[in-house]
C-alpha positions in Angstrom: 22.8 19.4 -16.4 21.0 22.4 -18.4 24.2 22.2 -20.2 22.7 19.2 -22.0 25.4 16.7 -20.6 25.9 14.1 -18.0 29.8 14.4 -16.7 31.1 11.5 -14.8 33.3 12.5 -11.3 36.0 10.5 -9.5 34.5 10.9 -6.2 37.9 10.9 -4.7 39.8 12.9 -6.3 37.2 15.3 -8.1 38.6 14.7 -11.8 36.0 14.3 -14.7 36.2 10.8 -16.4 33.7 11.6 -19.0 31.4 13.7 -20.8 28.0 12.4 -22.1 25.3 14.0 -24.1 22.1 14.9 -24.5 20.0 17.2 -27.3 18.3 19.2 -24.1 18.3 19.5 -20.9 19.2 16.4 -18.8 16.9 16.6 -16.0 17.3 13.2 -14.2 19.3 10.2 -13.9 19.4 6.6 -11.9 21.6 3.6 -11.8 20.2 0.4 -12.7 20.0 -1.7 -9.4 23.2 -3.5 -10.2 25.3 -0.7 -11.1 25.9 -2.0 -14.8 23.8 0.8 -16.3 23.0 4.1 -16.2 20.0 5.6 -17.8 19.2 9.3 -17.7 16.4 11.4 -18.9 16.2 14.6 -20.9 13.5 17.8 -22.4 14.6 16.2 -25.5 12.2 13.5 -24.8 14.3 10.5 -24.5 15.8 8.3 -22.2 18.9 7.3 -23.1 20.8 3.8 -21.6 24.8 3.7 -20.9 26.9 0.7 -20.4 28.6 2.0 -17.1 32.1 0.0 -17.8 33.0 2.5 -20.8 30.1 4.6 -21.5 28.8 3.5 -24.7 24.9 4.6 -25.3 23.4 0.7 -25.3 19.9 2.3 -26.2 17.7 5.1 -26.7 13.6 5.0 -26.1 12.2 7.4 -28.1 7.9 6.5 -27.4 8.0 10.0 -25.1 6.3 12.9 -26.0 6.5 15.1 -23.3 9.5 16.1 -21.4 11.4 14.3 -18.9 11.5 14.9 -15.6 12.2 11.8 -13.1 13.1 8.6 -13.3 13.6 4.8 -11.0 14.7 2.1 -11.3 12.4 -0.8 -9.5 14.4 -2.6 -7.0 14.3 -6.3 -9.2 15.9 -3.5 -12.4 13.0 -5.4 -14.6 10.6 -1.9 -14.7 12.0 1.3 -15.4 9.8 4.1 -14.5 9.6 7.5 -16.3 7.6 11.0 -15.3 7.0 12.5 -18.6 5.1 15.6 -18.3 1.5 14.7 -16.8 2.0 10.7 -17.4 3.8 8.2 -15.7 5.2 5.2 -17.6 6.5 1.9 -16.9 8.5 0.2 -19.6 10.1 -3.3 -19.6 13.4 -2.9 -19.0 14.6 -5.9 -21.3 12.5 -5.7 -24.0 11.9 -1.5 -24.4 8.1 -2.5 -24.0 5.9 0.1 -22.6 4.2 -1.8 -19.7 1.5 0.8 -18.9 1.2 4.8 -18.8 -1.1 6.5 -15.8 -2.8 9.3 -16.3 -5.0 11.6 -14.8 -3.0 13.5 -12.4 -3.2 17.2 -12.2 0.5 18.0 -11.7 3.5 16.9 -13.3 5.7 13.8 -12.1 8.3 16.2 -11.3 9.5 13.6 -8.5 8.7 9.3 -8.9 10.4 6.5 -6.3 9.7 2.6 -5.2 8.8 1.5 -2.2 11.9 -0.8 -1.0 10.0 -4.0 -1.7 9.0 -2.7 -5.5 5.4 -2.7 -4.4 4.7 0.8 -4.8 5.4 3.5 -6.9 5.2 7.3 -4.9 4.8 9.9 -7.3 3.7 13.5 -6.9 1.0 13.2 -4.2 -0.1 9.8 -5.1 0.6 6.1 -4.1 0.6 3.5 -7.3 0.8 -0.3 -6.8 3.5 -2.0 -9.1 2.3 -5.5 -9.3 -1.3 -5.0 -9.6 -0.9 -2.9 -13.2 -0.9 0.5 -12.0 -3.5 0.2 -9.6 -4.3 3.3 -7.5 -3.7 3.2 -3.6 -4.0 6.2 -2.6 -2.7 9.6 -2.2 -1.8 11.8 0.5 -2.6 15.1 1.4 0.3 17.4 0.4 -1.6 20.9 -0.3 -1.9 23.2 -3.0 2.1 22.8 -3.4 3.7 20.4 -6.3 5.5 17.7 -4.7 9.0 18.2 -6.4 11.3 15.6 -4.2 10.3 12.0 -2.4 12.3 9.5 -0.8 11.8 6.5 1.3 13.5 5.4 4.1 15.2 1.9 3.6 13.2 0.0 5.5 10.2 1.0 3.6 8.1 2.4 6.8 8.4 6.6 6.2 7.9 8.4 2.7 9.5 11.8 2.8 8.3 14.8 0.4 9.0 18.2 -0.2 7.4 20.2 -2.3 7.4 23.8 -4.6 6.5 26.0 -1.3 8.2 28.8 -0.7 7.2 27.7 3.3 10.3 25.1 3.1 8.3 22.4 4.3 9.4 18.7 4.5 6.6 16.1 5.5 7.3 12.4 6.7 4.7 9.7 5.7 3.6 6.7 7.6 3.1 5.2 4.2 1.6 1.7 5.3 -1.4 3.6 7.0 -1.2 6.9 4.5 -1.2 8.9 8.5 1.3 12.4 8.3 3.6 10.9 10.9 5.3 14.2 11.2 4.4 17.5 9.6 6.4 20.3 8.0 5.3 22.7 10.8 7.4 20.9 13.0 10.6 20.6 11.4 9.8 24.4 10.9 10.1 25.5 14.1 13.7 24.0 14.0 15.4 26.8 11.7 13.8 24.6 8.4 14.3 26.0 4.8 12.9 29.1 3.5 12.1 28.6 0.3 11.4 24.8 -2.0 12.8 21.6 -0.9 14.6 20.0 -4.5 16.1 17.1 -3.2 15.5 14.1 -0.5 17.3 11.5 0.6 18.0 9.0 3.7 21.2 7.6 4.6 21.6 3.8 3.7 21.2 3.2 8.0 17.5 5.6 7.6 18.9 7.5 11.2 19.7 10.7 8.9 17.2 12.7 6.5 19.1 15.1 3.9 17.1 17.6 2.1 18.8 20.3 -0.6 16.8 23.8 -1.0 16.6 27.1 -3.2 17.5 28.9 0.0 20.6 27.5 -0.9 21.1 25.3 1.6 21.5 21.2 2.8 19.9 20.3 6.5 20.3 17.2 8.1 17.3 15.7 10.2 17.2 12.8 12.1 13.8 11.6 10.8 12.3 9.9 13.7 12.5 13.0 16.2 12.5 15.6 13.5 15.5 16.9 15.1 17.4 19.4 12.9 20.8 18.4 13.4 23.4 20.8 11.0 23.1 23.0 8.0 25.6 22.4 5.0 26.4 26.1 3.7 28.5 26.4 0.3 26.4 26.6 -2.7 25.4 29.7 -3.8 22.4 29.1 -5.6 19.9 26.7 -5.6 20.9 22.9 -3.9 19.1 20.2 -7.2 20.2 17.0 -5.9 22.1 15.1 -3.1 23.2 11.8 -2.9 24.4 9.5 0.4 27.7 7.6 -0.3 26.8 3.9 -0.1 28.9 3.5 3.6 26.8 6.7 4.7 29.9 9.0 5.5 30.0 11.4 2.5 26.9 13.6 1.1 27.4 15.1 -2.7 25.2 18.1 -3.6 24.8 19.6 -7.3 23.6 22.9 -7.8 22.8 25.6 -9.8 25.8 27.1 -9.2 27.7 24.5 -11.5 29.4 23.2 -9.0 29.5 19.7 -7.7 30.3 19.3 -3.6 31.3 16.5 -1.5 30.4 17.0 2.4 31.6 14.9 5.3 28.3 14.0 7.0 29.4 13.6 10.7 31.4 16.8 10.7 29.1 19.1 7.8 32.3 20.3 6.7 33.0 20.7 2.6 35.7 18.1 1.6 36.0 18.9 -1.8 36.2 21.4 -4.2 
């Protein structure tokens, strides 16, 4: 949060467990692939590792000197990378050992994920092979617009971006070929979001597409049709982040509201607070 904290919910019941802090703005945050850590990102230019069975800080990397603004976990947990600013790192998760920084892009690395198979890194508008030291792919073709929010579907197959528009627009990727498989025109025309797309996310089956907006708002899409199928309606300002529950049934928002919401995905109706 802007509030310079990270506050742990019961996701049940709605009750904060704990309170951690920052010196800034905390900005992002990811669990390490087996749930034992979680590390989380701040404008105070660190990234700072918690022990997830009673919160102790285990670490702190320091080597940043810009201000953090994503952060994933590849899917092995051995590379742990960072958007800082205009660079993308990639540090050795073990041994705090920066692997290698990329440079050269125009935007920020407001928005970083892996491919499924940790191939691939997708940030901003570009694709980054993993195992061949950074190597450039390729890019794709996402306008004028920063790309702000990415997510893959699980099986690896559709990369989904939104981006810093005021259009609302959602692309989906045929990422193997680089090919637009479906364009934000089209999801559009099907009542789409007015104004920037924040967050992504597919469910853990890939058969629904969340995306959270400044218009305030969460829409569901299936991703293969571009079908819009509801709208979540409760925040009251802008939507930052969502997250799928690991069986697919739930969907929590945070926004710049303060609040935190839990949503019942089949239904769209709020289920807590």
């Amino acid at each position: 949060s802007h509030d310079d904290t990270i506050r742990l919910w019961d996701i049940n019941t709605g009750d904060l467990l704990k309170t951690l802090n920052h010196q800034s703005f905390v900005t992002t945050i990811a669990y390490s692939p087996d749930g034992k850590t979680l590390v989380s990102g701040s404008w105070d230019g660190t990234v700072r590792f918690w022990d997830s069975s009673d919160w102790q800080l285990l670490k702190t990397i320091t080597g940043h000197t810009s201000r953090l603004y994503s952060i994933a976990y590849s899917p092995d947990g051995n590379i742990l990378t960072c958007g800082a600013g205009d660079k993308l790192e990639l540090w050795d998760f073990q041994t705090d050992k920066r692997l290698k920084t990329i440079t050269g892009s125009r935007t920020y690395f407001y928005a970083v994920a892996y491919s499924p198979d940790g191939e691939t890194i997708a940030s901003g508008r570009t694709l980054t092979s993993v195992r061949q030291t950074g190597r450039f792919k390729g890019s794709f073709a996402a306008g004028r617009s920063n790309v702000i929010s990415l997510a893959y579907s699980p099986d690896g197959g559709i990369l989904a971006t939104g981006s810093d528009n005021r259009e609302g627009n959602i692309r989906l990727w045929e990422v193997r070929t680089g090919e637009q498989l479906l364009t934000g025109d089209l999801l559009k025309t099907l009542t789409g979001h007015t104004k920037s797309v924040n967050a992504l996310m597919f469910s853990p089956d890939g058969s629904t597409l969340a995306s959270g907006s400044s218009d305030n708002t969460i829409m569901l899409w299936d991703p293969n049709t571009g079908e819009h199928l509801k709208t979540l309606i409760g925040h009251s300002d802008y939507v930052n982040d969502i997250v799928f529950s690991l069986d697919g049934t739930r969907l929590v928002s945070g926004g710049r509201d303060d609040t935190i919401r839990v949503w019942d995905v089949e239904t769209g109706e709020l289920r807590f607070p």
